[in-house]
Structure formats: C-alpha cells, structure tokens
C-alpha positions as CSV (number, residue, x, y, z in Angstrom):
1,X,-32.5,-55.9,-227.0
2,X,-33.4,-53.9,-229.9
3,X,-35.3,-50.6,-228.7
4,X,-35.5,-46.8,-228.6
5,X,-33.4,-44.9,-226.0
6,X,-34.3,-41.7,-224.6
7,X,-30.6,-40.4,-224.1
8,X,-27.2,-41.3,-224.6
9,X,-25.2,-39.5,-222.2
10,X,-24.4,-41.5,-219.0
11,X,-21.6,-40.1,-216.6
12,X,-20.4,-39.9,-212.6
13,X,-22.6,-39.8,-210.4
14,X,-23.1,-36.4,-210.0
15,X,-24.8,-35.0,-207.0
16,X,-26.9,-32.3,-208.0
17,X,-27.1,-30.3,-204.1
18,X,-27.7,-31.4,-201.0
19,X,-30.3,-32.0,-198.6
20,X,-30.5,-30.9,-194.7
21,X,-29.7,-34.0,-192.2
22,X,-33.0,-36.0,-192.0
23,X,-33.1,-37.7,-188.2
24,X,-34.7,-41.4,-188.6
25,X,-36.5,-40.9,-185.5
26,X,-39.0,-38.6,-187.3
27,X,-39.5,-41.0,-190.0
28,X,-39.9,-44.1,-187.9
29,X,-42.5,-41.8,-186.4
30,X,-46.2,-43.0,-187.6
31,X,-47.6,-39.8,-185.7
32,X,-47.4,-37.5,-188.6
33,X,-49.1,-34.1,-189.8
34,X,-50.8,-33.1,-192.7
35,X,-48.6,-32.6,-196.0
36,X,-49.2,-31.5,-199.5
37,X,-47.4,-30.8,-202.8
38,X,-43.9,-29.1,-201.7
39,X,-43.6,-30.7,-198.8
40,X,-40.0,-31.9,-197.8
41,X,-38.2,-33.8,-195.2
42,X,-39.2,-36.8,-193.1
43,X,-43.0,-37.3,-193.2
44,X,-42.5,-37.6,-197.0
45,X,-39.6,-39.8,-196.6
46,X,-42.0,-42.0,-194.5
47,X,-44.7,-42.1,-196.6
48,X,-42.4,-42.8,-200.0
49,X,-41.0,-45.7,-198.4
50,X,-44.5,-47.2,-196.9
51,X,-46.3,-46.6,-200.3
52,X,-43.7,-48.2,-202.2
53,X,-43.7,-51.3,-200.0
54,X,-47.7,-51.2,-201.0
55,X,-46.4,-51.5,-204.5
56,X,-47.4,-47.3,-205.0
57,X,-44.7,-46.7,-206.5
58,X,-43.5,-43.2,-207.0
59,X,-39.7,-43.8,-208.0
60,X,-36.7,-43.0,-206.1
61,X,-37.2,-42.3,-202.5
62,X,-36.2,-38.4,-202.2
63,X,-38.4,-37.0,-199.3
64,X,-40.1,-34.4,-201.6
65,X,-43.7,-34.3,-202.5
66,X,-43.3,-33.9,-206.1
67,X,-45.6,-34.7,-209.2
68,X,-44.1,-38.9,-208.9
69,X,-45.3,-39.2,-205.6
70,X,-48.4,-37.0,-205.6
71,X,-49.4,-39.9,-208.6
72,X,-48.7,-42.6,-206.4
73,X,-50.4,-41.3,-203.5
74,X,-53.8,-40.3,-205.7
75,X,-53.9,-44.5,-206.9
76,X,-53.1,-45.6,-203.2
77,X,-56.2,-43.3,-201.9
78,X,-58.2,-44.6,-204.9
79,X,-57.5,-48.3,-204.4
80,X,-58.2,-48.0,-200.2
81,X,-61.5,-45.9,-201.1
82,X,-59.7,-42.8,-199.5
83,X,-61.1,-39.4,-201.0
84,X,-58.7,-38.4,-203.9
85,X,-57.4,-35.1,-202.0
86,X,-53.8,-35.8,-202.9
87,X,-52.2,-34.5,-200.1
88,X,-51.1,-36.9,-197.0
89,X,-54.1,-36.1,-195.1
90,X,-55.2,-37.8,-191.8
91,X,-57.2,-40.5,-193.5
92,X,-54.2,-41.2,-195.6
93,X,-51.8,-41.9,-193.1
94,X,-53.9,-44.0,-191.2
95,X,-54.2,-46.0,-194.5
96,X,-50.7,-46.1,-194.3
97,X,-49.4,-46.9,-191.5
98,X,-51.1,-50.5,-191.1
99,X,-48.3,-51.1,-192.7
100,X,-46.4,-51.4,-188.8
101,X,-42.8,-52.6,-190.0
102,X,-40.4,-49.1,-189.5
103,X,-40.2,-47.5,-192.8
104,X,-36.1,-47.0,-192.2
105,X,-33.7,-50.2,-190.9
106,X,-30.2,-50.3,-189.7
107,X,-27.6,-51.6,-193.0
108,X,-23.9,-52.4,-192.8
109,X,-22.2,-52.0,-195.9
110,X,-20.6,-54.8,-197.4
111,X,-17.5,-56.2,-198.9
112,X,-19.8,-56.6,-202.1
113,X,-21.4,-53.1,-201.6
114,X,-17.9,-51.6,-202.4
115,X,-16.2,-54.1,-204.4
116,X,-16.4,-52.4,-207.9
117,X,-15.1,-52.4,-210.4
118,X,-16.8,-48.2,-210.2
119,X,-16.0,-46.6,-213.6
120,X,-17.6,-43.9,-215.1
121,X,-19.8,-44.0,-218.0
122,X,-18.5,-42.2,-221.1
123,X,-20.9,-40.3,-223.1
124,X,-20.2,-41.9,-226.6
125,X,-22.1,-45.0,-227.1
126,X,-18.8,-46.7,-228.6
127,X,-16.7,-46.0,-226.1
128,X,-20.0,-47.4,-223.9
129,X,-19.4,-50.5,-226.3
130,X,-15.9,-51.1,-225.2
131,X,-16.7,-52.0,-221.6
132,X,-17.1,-55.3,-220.4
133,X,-20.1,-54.6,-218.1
134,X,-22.2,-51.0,-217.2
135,X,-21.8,-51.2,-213.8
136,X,-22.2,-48.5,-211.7
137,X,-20.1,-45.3,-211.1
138,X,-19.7,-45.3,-207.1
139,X,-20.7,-47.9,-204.4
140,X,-23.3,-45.0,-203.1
141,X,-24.7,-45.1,-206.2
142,X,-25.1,-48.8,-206.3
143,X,-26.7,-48.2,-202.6
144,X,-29.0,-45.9,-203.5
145,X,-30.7,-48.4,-206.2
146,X,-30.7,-50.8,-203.7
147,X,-32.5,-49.1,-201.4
148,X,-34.4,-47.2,-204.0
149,X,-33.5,-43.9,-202.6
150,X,-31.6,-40.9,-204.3
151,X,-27.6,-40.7,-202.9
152,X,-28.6,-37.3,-201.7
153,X,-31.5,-39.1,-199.1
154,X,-28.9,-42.0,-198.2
155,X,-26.6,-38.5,-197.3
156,X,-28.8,-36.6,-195.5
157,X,-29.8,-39.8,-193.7
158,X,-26.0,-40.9,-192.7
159,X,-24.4,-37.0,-192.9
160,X,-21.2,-38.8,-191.2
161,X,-20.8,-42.1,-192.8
162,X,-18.0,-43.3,-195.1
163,X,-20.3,-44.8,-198.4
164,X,-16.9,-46.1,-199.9
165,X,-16.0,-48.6,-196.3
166,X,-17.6,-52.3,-195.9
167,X,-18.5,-52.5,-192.1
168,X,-20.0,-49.2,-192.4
169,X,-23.6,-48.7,-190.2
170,X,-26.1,-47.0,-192.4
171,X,-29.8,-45.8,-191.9
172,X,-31.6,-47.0,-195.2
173,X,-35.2,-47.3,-196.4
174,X,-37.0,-50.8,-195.3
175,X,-37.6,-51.4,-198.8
176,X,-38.6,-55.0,-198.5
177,X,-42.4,-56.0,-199.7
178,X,-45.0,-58.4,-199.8
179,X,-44.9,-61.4,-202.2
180,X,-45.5,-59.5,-205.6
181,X,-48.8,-60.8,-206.9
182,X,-49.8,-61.7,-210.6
183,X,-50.7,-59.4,-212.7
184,X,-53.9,-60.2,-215.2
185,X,-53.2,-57.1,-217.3
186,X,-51.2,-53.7,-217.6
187,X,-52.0,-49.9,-218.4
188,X,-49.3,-47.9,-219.6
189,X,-50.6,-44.3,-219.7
190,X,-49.4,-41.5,-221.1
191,X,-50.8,-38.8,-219.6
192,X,-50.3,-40.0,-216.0
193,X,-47.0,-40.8,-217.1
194,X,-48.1,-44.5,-215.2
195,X,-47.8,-48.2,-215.6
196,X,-50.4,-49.9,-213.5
197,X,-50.8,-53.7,-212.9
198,X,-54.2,-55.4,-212.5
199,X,-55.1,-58.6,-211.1
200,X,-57.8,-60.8,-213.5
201,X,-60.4,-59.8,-211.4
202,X,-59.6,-55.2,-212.8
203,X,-58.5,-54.9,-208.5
204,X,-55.0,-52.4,-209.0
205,X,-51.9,-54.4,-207.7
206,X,-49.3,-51.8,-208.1
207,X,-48.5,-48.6,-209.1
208,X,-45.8,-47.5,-211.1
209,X,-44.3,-43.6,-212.0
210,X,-42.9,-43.8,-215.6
211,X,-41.3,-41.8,-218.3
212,X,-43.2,-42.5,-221.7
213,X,-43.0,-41.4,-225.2
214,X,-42.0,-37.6,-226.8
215,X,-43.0,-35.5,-229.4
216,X,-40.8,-37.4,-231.8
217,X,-41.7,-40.9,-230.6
218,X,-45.2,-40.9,-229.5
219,X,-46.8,-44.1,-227.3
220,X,-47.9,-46.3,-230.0
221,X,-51.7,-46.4,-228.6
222,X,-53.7,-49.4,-228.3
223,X,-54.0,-52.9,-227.0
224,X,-50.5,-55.0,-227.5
225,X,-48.8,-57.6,-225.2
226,X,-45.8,-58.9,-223.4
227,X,-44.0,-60.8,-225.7
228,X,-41.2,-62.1,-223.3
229,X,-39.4,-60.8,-220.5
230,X,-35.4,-60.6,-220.7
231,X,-33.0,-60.1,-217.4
232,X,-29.7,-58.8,-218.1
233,X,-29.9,-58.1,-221.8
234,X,-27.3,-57.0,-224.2
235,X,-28.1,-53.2,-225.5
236,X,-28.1,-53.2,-229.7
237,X,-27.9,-49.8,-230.5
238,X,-29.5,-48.8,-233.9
239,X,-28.9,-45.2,-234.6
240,X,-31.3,-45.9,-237.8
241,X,-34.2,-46.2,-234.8
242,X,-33.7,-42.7,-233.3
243,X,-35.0,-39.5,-235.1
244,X,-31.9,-37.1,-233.6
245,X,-29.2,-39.1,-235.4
246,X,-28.4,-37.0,-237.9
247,X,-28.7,-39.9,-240.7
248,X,-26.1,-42.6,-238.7
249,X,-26.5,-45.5,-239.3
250,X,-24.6,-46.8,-236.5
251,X,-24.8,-50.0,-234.6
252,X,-23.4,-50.9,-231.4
253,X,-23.7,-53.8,-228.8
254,X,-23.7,-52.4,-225.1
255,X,-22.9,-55.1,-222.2
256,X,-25.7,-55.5,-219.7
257,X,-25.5,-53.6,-216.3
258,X,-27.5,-51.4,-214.3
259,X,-26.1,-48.3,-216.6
260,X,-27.2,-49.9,-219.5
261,X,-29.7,-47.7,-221.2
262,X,-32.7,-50.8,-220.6
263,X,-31.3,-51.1,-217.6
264,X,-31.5,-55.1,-215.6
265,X,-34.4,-56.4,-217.8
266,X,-36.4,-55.5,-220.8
267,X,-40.2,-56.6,-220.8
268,X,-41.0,-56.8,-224.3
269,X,-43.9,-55.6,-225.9
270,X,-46.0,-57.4,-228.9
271,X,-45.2,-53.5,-231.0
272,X,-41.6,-54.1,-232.6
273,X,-39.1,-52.0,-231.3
274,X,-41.0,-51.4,-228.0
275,X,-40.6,-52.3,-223.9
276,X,-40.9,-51.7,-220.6
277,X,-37.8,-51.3,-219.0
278,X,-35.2,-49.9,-216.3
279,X,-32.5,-46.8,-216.7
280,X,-29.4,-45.5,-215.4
281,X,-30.9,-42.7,-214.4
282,X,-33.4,-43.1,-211.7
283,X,-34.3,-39.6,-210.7
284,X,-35.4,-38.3,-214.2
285,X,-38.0,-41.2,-214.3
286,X,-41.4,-39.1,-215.0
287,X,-39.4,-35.9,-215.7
288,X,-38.0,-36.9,-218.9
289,X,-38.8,-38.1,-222.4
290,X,-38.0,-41.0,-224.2
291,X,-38.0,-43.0,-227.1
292,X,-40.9,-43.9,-227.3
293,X,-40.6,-47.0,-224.9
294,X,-41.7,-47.4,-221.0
295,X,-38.9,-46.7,-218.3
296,X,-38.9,-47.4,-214.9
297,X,-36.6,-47.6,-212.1
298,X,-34.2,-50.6,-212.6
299,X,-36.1,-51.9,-209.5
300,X,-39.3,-51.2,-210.6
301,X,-39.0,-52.7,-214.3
302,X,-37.8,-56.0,-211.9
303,X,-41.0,-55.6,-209.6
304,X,-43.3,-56.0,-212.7
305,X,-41.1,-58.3,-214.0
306,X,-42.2,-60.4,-211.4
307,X,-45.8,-59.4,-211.8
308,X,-46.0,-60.3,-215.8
309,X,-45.3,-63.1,-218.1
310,X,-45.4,-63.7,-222.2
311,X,-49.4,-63.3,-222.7
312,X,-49.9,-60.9,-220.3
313,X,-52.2,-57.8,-222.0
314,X,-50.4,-54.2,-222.5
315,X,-52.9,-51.3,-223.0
316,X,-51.1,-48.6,-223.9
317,X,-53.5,-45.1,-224.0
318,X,-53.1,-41.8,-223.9
C-alpha cells in the first residue's frame, strides 16, 4: 500500500541491555502488591499479559510500568468502573485477575520457530527492495512478536535457553484471548497516543497504545473511515510523500513481511494516503513519531483487523 512511513532504517535485532532473571513463579502469582509508574519486574509482567488478553493493550510485554501501559491500565479501570488512580492498586488487581488462566505457559520451540531464512534488514530502502520477503532478523525476534513480548523479557524469562534450537522449553506470555468482538466504531487519538474500539452500543472493546502523527505530518483530524483492510501487502515507497526527502522522487516496491514498514496488514483509512497499521519495530510504538499514519504492534494492527471491516467509522481527534 501507498502510505507515509515514520522511518527507514530497519537493522539486527539489536538488544538494547538487559534485564535481571524474572522467575515465572512470581508472575503466575495473582497475590500481588501495589505498583505504580517505575515499577519493574514480575507484578508488571503479570499485569501486561492479563490486560492485553482483556484487549488493554499497552504494546510489547516488557515488565515496566511505563507511559504504554499506565494508558492501558487508566481505560481498563475506566471500562470496569475502577477509580482512575493509575497505579495497580488493590481494586485493580482484583479486576484483573478474574481473568484465572496463568499469565505465563510452557512453549517448545519449533522446527518453524527457527527455520529462517533470518537476514538483516539494510537501511536503504532499495536494497530493502531487493529482498524477496522482510522477514525477521533472528528466530528470538520472530518469538518475541509471537508472544508479544520484547526479546529482552523472553531472556530474562529463559536466562539459559538456546532461542536458535527447535525442541527448546521456554516460559512465554499466555497471550491467547477471547473471541475478538466487533467493533461499531474507532477513535484514534492523538494525544493519548490511542486507538480504541467501540461496540455499536459506545461500550469500549479494546484498547490499543499507538504512535501517531509529527510535527511535519499532523493526524488529519476528523471523522473518516475504513476503506478496506489488506493482509500481507506490498510496501510502495513514494519518496514524493515524505517531507525529509530532500526532493527524491523515488519509488520503490518493498515485499510484505513482518519488517515491512506497514507491517502484516494495512487498515485503510477513507483520507488518501492514510492507515492503521503494524511495524518492525515494536518497542518504539508510542515513543516515536510517524508519518502521519496509525502504527501498532504487527499483532495489534491484526487484533483490530479482526475487530473492523470496510464501513466501519474512524474518528481521528486530537
């Protein structure tokens, strides 16, 4: 699909740190104490991976208690009638944990997990043009977006394991979720940095954190939408579309992938030029700008995916 893209530079997976060994025993643990912005290790972990499986949404599962999940958290206590305190407080986790199914499982890796091909992603966008597919870098990488956790949480999770042989036992997010229900409309806002699904009836379905929109390419405000969805789509890269070009006119056709700049589906939008989609870049998802579009999570653009169809209203507001 045509569209705006926020940056051009893929590469390796490159892990940015570590984080300490996080024993699954404390986040199967539903007795948990009170935490609040800053908070690290396996009572966020828990709560990540139970408020995503609500469809709260705050991105990649990374056991901190960042600005993402402080969002999510904030429309989970509004939708259950909690008081907005924003921190996981005792009310909270009891909200949360009706959900009774143990927030991490047991995973072997599979032949498919590490069968490749894993190639890094150039920089240039025509040397991105000369692979056949945008696949992903590393098998841990491809296991972290299935499990919708950063490679540094599958680490500290498994400090011992071998991410690279099939057979391998893993500890892994239970990232599996109700039947995704169908959305009546959709918010996209600005400055939540938020896409947020409604049933026809205005009750919230799901919450999503999102990077939208810069400086340069502002949200185009007002009430658009979805034109079509498209799964696996070809990336046309139109230099003429982005303002830090330099005057190229360039154009480029990227093969579809999960390092493709829209990611495994593009939701379009009734505004030219503008979706909803994934990215190859999970963690910057709300810490980022773009080009003007929407970007999720590659498994978050496919969980409203699943939500919408052509028809479906798009507010978009600051």
């Amino acid at each position: 699909m045509k569209s705006r893209w926020a940056s051009f530079a893929f590469s390796a997976l490159v892990l940015h740190g570590t984080i300490a060994a996080i024993d699954p025993v404390a986040v199967n643990n539903p007795a948990q104490g009170g935490l609040a912005d800053g908070a690290k290790g396996a009572g966020v972990v828990r709560a990540q991976i139970l408020l995503g499986r609500a469809h709260f949404s705050c991105g990649e599962i990374d056991g901190t208690f960042g600005s993402n999940f402080q969002k999510a958290l904030t429309a989970f206590q509004g939708e259950r009638k909690i008081p907005l305190s924003g921190a996981l407080d005792a009310a909270t986790w009891e909200a949360i944990n009706k959900d009774t199914a143990p927030a991490l499982i047991d995973y072997s890796i599979t032949p498919l997990d590490v069968k490749g091909p894993f190639v890094p992603i150039p920089a240039d966008v025509k040397e991105q043009a000369k692979l056949p597919q945008l696949g992903y870098s590393s098998a841990l990488e491809g296991l972290g977006e299935k499990f919708h956790a950063s490679p540094e949480l599958l680490q500290a999770l498994n400090p011992d394991a071998d991410f690279d042989q099939a057979g391998q036992r893993l500890t892994v997010p239970n990232v599996r979720v109700r039947p995704r229900p169908r959305a009546g409309r959709v918010v996209i806002s600005k400055g939540e940095s938020s896409v947020r699904a409604y049933d026809a009836s205005g009750r919230l379905l799901a919450f999503f954190a999102a990077t939208i929109g810069s400086e340069h390419d502002p949200l185009p405000i007002g009430d658009w939408r979805i034109k079509g969805i498209f799964r696996n789509p070809k990336f046309h890269y139109d230099a003429t579309l982005f303002w830090n070009t330099k005057g190229s006119t360039d154009k480029e056709v990227l093969a579809p992938g999960p390092n493709s700049p829209v990611g495994p589906v593009w939701i379009d939008l009734s505004k030219e030029h503008f979706g909803i989609h994934g990215t190859p870049e999970p963690g910057k998802v709300g810490h980022a700008t773009s080009h003007g579009c929407i970007r999720l999570t590659n498994w978050d653009a496919l969980d409203l995916a699943a939500m919408v169809r052509a028809g479906t209203p798009a507010t978009l507001k600051e």
